[in-house]
N, C-alpha and C positions, 0 to 999 in steps of 0.2 A: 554529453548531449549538446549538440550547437540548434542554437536556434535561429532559421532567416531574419534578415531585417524585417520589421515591420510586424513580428508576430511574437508573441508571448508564449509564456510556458502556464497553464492554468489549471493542473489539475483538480478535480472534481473528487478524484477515488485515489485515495494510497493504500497501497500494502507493506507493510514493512516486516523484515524479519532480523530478528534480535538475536546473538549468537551468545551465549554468556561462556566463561574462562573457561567453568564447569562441563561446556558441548550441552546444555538446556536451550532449547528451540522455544521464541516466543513470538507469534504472530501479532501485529495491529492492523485492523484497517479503520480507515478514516475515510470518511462521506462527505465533503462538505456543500454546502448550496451558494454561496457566494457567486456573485457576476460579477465583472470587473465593469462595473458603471459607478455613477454620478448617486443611482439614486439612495433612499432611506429605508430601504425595504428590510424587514430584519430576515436573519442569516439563520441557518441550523448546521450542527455540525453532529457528527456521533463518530464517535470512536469505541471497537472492538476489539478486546485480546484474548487470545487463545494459545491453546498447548495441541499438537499433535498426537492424539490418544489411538492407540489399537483397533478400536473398536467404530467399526464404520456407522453414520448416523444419514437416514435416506432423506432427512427434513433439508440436509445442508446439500443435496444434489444440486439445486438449481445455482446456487452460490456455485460450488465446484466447479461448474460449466462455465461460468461467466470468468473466474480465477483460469481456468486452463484455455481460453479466448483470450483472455489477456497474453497467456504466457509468449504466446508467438507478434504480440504485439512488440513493439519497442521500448527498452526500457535502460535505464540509468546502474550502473551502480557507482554506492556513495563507498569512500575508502575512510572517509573519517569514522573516528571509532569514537564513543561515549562509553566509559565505565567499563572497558573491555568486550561494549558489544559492538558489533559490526552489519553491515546493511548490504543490500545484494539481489537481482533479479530473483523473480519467483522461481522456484524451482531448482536454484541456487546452493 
């Protein structure tokens, strides 16, 4: 990803997908609230992991929609690996 002069990279929302040696699929996302200012204000962060199960759950529809909006959005992949896992556009 190149970024213009003059503008930053600041994500808000990560998805990450984890690949282990074993082909085991693990999902993160990460929320965070941070601004890039000056001021004191405190921050919250949450982070989410999951597995891909069979069985469909209709609570996680609205999540879905927002994940499958993204997908056509623009996105990174990392090639560096940790512990054998590796990182990659949703859908990847």
């Amino acid at each position: 990803m190149q970024v213009a002069i003059n503008y930053s990279f600041h994500p808000k929302f990560w998805l990450l997908k984890y690949l282990s040696d074993q082909g085991e699929i693990l999902y993160r996302i990460i929320i965070l609230s941070r601004n890039l200012t000056f001021d004191r204000s405190w921050d919250l962060a949450v982070s989410l992991d999951g597995v891909v199960v069979a069985k469909a759950n209709s609570k996680n529809g609205p999540l879905q929609d927002f994940l499958l909006y993204l997908r056509g959005a623009r996105c990174q992949v990392l090639t560096h690996t940790v512990g054998g896992a590796s990182g990659g556009c949703f859908g990847n």
